[in-house]
N, C-alpha and C positions, 0 to 999 in steps of 0.2 A: 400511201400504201393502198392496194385495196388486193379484197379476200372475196372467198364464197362463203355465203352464211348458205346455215342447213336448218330449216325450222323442223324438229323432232316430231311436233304434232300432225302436222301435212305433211312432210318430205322435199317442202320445197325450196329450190337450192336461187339464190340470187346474190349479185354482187355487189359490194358495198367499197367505200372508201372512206380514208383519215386522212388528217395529216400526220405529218412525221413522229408528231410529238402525241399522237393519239388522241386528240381533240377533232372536233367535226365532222364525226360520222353520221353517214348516210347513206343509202341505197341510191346506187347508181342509173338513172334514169334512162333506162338502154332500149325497153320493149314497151309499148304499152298494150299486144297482143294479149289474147285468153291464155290462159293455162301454159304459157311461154316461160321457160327454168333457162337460168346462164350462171356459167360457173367459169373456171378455170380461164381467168383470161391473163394475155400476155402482152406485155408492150413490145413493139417492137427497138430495135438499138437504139434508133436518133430520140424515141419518145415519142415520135409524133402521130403515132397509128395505136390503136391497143387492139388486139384481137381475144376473142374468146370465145364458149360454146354453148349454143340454144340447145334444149331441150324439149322437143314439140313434137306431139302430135306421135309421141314415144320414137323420134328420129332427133341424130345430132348432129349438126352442122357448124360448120366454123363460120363465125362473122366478123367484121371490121368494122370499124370505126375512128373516122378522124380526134384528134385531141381538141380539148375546148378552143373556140375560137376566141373574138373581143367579148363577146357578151358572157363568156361562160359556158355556155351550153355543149352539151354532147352533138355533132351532126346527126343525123339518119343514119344507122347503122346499116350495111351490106354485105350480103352474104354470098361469102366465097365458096364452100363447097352445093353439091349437090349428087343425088342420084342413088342409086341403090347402096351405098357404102355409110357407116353409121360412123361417123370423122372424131376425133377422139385426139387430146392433147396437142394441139399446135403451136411450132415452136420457130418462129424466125430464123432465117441464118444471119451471122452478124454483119453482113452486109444489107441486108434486105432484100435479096434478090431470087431465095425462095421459102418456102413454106412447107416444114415438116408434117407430116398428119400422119398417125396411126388410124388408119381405116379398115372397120371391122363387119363382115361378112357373117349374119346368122340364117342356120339353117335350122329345121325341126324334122326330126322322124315321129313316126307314131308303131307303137309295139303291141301287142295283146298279150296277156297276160292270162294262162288258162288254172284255171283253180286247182284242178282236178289234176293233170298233169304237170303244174306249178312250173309250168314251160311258156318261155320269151319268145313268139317269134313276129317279123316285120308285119304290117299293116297297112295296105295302102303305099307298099314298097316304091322308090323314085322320087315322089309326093312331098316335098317340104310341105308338110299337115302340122295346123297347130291346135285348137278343138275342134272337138270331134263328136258327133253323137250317129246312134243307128236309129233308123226305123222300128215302129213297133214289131213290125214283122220279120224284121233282119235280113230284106231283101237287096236296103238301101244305105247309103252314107252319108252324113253332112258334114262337113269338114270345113276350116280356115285357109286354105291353103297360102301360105307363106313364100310371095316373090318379092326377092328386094327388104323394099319396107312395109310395100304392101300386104293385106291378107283379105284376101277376096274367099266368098262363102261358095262352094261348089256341091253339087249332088253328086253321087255315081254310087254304082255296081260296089260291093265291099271291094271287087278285086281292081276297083279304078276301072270299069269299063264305062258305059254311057253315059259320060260326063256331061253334067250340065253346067255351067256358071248363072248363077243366082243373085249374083250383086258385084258392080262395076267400081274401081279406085273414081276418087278417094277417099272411098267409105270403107272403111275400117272393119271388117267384120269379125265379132269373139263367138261367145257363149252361145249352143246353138243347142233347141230341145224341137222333138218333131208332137206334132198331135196325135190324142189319142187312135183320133182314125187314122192318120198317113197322110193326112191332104195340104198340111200347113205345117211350115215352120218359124219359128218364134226364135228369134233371136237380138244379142246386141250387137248393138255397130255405134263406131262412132264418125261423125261429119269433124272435117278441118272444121276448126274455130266455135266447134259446139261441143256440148257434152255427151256422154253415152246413153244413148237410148234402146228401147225398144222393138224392132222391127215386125211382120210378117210377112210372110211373099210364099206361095202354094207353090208345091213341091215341081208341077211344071215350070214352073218359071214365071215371072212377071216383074212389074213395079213394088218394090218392098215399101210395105205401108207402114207410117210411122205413128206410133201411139199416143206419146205424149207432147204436148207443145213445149211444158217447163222449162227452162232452164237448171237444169239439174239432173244429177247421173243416176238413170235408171239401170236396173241391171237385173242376172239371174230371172228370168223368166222361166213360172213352173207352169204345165199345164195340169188343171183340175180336170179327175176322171175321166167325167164325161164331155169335156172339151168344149165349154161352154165359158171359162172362167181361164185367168193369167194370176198367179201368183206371183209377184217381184218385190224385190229388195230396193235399197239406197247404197252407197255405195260407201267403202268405211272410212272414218276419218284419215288412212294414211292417202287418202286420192285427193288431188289438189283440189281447192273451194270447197271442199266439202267437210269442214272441221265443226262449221258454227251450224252445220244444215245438222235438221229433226230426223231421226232415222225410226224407222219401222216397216212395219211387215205388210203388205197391203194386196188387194186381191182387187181384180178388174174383170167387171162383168161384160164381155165382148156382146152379148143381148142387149145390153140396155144404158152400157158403158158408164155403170156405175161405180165408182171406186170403193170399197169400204178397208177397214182394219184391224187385220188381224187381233182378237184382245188382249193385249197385254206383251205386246210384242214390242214395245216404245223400247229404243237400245238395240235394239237386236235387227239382223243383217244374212244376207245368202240364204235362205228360205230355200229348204228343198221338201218337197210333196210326197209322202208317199205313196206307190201303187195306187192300193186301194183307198187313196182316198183321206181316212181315219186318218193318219199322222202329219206332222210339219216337226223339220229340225231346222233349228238356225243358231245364230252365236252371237255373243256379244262383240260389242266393240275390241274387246285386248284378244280376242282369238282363244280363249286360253278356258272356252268350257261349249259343250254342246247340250241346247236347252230342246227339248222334244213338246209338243204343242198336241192334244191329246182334243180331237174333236166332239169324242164322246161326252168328256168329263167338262172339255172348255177350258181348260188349267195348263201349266207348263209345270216342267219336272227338269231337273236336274239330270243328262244320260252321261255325262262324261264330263271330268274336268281336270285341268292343270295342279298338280302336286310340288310344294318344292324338293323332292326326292325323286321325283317323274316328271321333269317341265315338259310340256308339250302347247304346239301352236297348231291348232285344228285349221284345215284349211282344206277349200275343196270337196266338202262332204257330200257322197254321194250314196242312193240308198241301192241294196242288191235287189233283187227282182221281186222274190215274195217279200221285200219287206222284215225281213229275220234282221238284217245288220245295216250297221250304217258305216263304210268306208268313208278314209277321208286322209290326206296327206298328213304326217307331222313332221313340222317343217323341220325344226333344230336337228332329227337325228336320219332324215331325208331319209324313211322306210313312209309305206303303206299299212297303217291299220286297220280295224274295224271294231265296234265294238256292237255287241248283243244287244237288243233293243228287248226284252225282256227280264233279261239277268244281269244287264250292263256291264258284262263280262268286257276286257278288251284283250286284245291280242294283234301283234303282229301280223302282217300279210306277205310285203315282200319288202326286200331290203333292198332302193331304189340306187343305192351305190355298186351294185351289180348290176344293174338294166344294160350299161353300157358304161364300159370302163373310159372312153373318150369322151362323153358327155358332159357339159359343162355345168348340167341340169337337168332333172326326169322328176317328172310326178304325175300323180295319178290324174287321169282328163273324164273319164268316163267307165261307165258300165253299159257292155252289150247286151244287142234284147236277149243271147242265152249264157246272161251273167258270168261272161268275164272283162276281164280288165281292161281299159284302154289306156295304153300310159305312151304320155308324149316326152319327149327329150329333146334337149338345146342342145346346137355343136357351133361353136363360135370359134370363127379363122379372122387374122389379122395380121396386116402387113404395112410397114412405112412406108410410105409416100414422099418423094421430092416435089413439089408442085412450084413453077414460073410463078414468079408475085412481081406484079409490076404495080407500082403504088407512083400518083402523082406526086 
C-alpha cells in the first residue's frame, strides 16, 4: 500500500508505503529536492509505472516513475506535466494509453474598499494583482501581478498606467512595502530551490538587492520612520523547515547592516510598525492573539485575543494611517476586523463573503496612503484533461 502522510506541524505532505499486512513502513524515496511536497499517487494497471503529485515552488505537477528494478530502488522520477496549469489528481486509463488531469487556472482581482462610503469597487481593473501596497504619496502602486504561476513585482499609475516591471520569473515576488520617502522598495521573493527572502530594488527600476545570505525564510519587511532601518519577521511554523527554526522580531540597520532584536519578541512573527514609529504589533505562533510592543515603555501588552465563545485567527495585521486601529483578517469567519489600539475595542469591518459572491477567496492585502482597504480575491477555474501517455 502506500498513502500521503500530512505532518500537522509543518503541513508537509509525503508518501509512504507498507506492506499488505501493515509492516514495513517508510517514506518513499521519490525527491531529494528542497521544500518538494508529493501526494496522491497512482499506479498505473500493469503496476509497472506509479504516478503522483509534486508540490514546489507553490506549483503542482504530475510525475512518473518506474517500479523498483533488481536492486530495489525507485528510478529517477520524470515529470510529465508542465506550464501555466496547476495539474491536480491523475488517473490512468485502463489501458495505459492516457492520462486524466484536472488542471487548474488561478486568477486574483484586487478591490478597494472605502470606509466612509463602505463601497467595493475594482482596483487595478484587467490585472490578475496579488499584493499590493501604494506609495507614501498615492501617486503610485506596487503590486504581484499573477501570470500563470508566476508573480512578477510591477510599479504603475493606481489606474495601471506607466507600467514598470521590477523583477524578472523565476523569482517569486510577495509582500511588498515602499519607503518612507518613495525611492525604494522592500520586498519578499522567493528563488527556485531557496528560501524566502528579503529584496530592495528603487522604485525606477534596477537589479533587486538581496539582504540576507541565510538559509532561512525571511519575511514581512517593515520600514522604520525615518527610512534608515527594515524590521522583519521569520516565517511561522506551518511553512515548511521552519518548525525547529528560532523565531523573533528583528530589525536591520541598512547604515551599518547591523542586525539587533526586538526585546522580548522570541515566539512571536509578522511585525508590523506603526506610522509614527512608537508601536510594533506581531503574533504568536497559533495566530490566535495580537501582542503590541510599546517603544516608549520597552514592554508588550496584550491588544487582542482568541476566546473559546469568539475563536478567531488573526492574520494579515495591518495598521490605518494615524495609527488609531489595527485591521487584520479573521480567518474562520472570513470578515475584516479591526480593533482600537487605545480601548481595544474590536469590531467588524466588512463581511469578505460579499466581496465577491464567485470568489474562491478574499481578504484583506493592504491599507492605502488615504486609508482605505485593499482587498485581494482568488477565482479558480478547472477542467479535465485527456492527455497521450506513451510509457516504454
Amino acid at each position: 500500500m502506500r498513502f500521503t502522510l500530512v505532518d500537522p506541524k509543518t503541513g508537509e505532505r509525503s508518501l509512504w508505503e507498507c506492506l499488505a499486512d501493515g509492516t514495513d513502513v517508510h517514506r518513499l524515496a521519490l525527491s531529494s529536492k528542497k521544500q518538494t511536497q508529493e501526494c496522491c499517487g497512482e499506479w498505473t494497471s500493469d503496476g509497472r509505472f506509479f504516478l503522483f503529485t509534486t508540490i514546489r515552488e507553490n506549483r503542482r505537477d504530475i510525475w512518473l516513475t518506474r517500479e523498483r528494478g533488481l536492486l530495489g530502488l525507485l528510478p529517477q522520477p520524470t515529470r510529465l506535466t508542465s506550464g501555466p496549469l496547476n495539474a491536480f489528481a491523475a488517473i490512468p486509463s485502463p489501458k495505459g494509453k492516457q492520462l486524466f488531469v484536472t488542471g487548474v487556472q488561478s486568477r486574483a482581482e484586487l478591490l478597494k474598499f472605502d470606509l466612509k462610503t463602505r463601497k467595493l469597487t475594482p482596483y487595478l481593473a484587467g490585472i490578475s494583482t496579488g499584493e499590493a501596497s501604494t506609495s507614501p504619496d498615492g501617486q503610485w502602486i506596487t503590486y504581484a501581478e499573477i501570470r500563470g504561476r508566476d508573480a512578477t513585482l510591477w510599479r504603475s499609475k493606481p489606474d495601471g498606467s506607466e507600467r514598470l516591471q521590477l523583477t524578472t520569473p523565476p523569482m517569486e515576488a510577495g509582500w511588498q512595502n515602499w519607503s518612507p520617502d518613495g525611492k525604494q522598495i522592500a520586498f519578499c521573493a522567493k528563488m527556485q530551490d531557496r528560501p524566502w527572502n528579503i529584496y530592495l530594488v528603487p522604485v525606477s527600476g534596477g537589479s533587486p538587492k538581496e539582504l540576507f545570505p541565510e538559509e532561512h525564510n525571511f519575511v514581512d519587511p517593515e520600514w522604520s520612520p525615518d527610512g534608515h532601518s527594515l524590521m522583519f519577521g521569520y516565517a511561522p511554523d506551518n511553512w515548511w523547515l521552519e518548525v525547529s527554526k528560532p523565531k523573533a522580531i528583528s530589525i536591520l540597520n541598512l547604515d551599518t547592516n547591523r542586525t539587533t532584536t526586538l526585546p522580548g519578541s522570541e515566539g512571536l512573527f509578522s511585525p508590523r510598525w506603526s506610522r509614527d514609529g512608537r508601536y510594533v504589533a506581531a503574533m504568536p505562533r497559533s495566530y490566535r492573539k495580537l501582542k503590541l510592543f510599546d517603544f516608549a515603555t520597552q514592554s508588550w501588552s496584550e491588544l487582542a485575543s482568541s476566546t473559546d465563545d469568539q475563536p478567531k485567527v488573526f492574520d494579515t495585521p495591518r495598521w490605518s494611517r494615524d495609527g488609531k486601529y489595527l485591521y487584520f483578517n479573521d480567518r474562520p469567519k472570513k470578515t475584516v476586523m479591526r480593533v482600537e489600539r487605545s480601548s481595544r475595542k474590536l469590531e467588524e469591518v466588512l463581511d469578505l463573503k460579499t466581496a465577491d459572491p464567485n470568489a474562491s477567496l478574499c481578504r484583506l492585502h493592504n491599507i492605502t496612503w488615504d486609508g482605505d482597504l485593499l482587498i485581494g480575491c482568488w477565482f479558480d477555474s478547472g477542467d479535465i484533461y485527456a492527455l497521450d501517455l506513451e510509457l516504454p
